[in-house]
N, C-alpha and C positions, 0 to 999 in steps of 0.2 A: 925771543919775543914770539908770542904764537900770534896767526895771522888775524887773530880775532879780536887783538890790540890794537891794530893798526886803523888811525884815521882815515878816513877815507871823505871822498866829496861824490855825490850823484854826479850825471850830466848837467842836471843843473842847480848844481852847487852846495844842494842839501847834505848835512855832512852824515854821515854813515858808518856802516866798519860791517867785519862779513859777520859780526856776531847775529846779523840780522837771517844769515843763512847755516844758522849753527845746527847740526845735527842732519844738514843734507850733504851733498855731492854737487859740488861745485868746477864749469868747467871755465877757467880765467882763461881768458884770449887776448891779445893786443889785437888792436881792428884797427883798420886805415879803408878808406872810401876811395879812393885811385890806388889800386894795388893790384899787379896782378893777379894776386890770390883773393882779391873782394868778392867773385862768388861764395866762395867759402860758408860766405854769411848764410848762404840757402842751405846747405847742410847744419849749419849751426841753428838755426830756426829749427829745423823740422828734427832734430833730436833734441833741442827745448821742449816739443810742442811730445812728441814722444814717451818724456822720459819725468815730464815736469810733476806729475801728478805722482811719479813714486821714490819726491824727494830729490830731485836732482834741477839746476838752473846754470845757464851757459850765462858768463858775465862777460859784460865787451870793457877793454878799456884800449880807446881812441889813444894812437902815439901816432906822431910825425917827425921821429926819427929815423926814417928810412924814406929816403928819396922824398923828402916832403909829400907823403902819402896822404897824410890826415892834416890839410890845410882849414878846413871850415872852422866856423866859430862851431860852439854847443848845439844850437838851433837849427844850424847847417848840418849837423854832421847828424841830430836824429831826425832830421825831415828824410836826408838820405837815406838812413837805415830802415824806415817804418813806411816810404812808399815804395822805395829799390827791392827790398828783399822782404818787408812784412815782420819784421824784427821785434817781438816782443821781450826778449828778458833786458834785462837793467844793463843801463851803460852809465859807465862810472866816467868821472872827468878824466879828460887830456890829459896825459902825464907821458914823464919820459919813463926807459924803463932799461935803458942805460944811462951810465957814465953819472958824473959828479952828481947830477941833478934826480939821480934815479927814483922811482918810486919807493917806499920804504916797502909797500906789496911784495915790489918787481924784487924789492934787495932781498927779500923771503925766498919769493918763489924760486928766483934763478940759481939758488943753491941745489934745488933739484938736477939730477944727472937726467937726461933723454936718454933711448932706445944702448946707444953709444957706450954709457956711461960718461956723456960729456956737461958737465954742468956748467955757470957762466952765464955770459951776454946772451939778451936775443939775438938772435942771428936775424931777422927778418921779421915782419907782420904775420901775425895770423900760428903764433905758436900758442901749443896749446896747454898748459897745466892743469892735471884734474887735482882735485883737492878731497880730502875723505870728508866723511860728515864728523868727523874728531877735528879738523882742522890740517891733517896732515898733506904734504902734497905727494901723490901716490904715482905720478904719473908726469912725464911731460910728451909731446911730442913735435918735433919741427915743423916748419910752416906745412912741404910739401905733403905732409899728411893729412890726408882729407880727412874732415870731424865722422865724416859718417863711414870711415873705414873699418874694416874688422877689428883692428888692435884696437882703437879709441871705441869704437861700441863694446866688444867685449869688457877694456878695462873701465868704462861706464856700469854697464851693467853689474861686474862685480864690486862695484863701489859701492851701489844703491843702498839708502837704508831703509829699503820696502819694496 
């Protein structure tokens, strides 16, 4: 299944799919608003805000599969995101991204292998899959990898398609 099949729901609840970001660079995240990695979110903004205009968008998708991290409802969770950090790119609905319930996304993307060569479960919030502007996922990287670090900017920037 390519990732551009797959349904998808906004944040608030508009149904979607990434065919709407077909031909960019795409950086999927799982986001949780009590995490210790929830700064995160400021580096993810400011390479949205960087990189947006040549073809590249950082997606959130809210999970509270880890430590009950992302408890808010919809409404809760993007009043957080857009007065806490000034979060502009699109956040797609709640969803799990393990286990029986997993997102059909997550059941995509998590066949990618990280840095490792380890592919599977999220391990944690705040992991990051880049995705090509073909659809493919090119890249992933674990939580403790900050979005604005060398590997993730370099492998952004040779993503780009422009």
């Amino acid at each position: 299944m390519s990732l551009y099949d797959i349904p998808l729901h906004t944040l608030t609840g508009e149904n979607t799919s990434l065919t709407e970001y077909k031909g960019k660079a795409l950086l999927v995240v799982n986001v949780a608003s009590r995490c210790g990695a929830t700064p995160q979110y400021s580096g993810l903004e400011r390479i949205q805000q960087q990189y947006a205009e040549r073809g590249f968008t950082v997606l959130g998708v809210p999970c509270n599969q880890f430590g009950g991290q992302e408890p808010g409802t919809a409404e809760e969770i993007a009043t957080f995101c857009s007065t806490t950090y000034g979060v502009s790119f699109p956040l797609l609905e709640k969803a799990d991204v393990n286990g029986p319930d997993r997102s059909p996304l997550f059941a995509e993307l998590t066949q990618a292998a990280d840095a490792e060569g380890q592919a599977g479960d999220v391990r944690w919030n705040f992991e990051k899959f880049l995705v090509s502007p073909a659809g493919e996922v090119v890249a992933r990287f674990r939580t403790p990898v900050d979005p604005e670090s060398p590997e993730v900017v370099t492998a952004i920037e040779s993503t780009l398609p422009n």
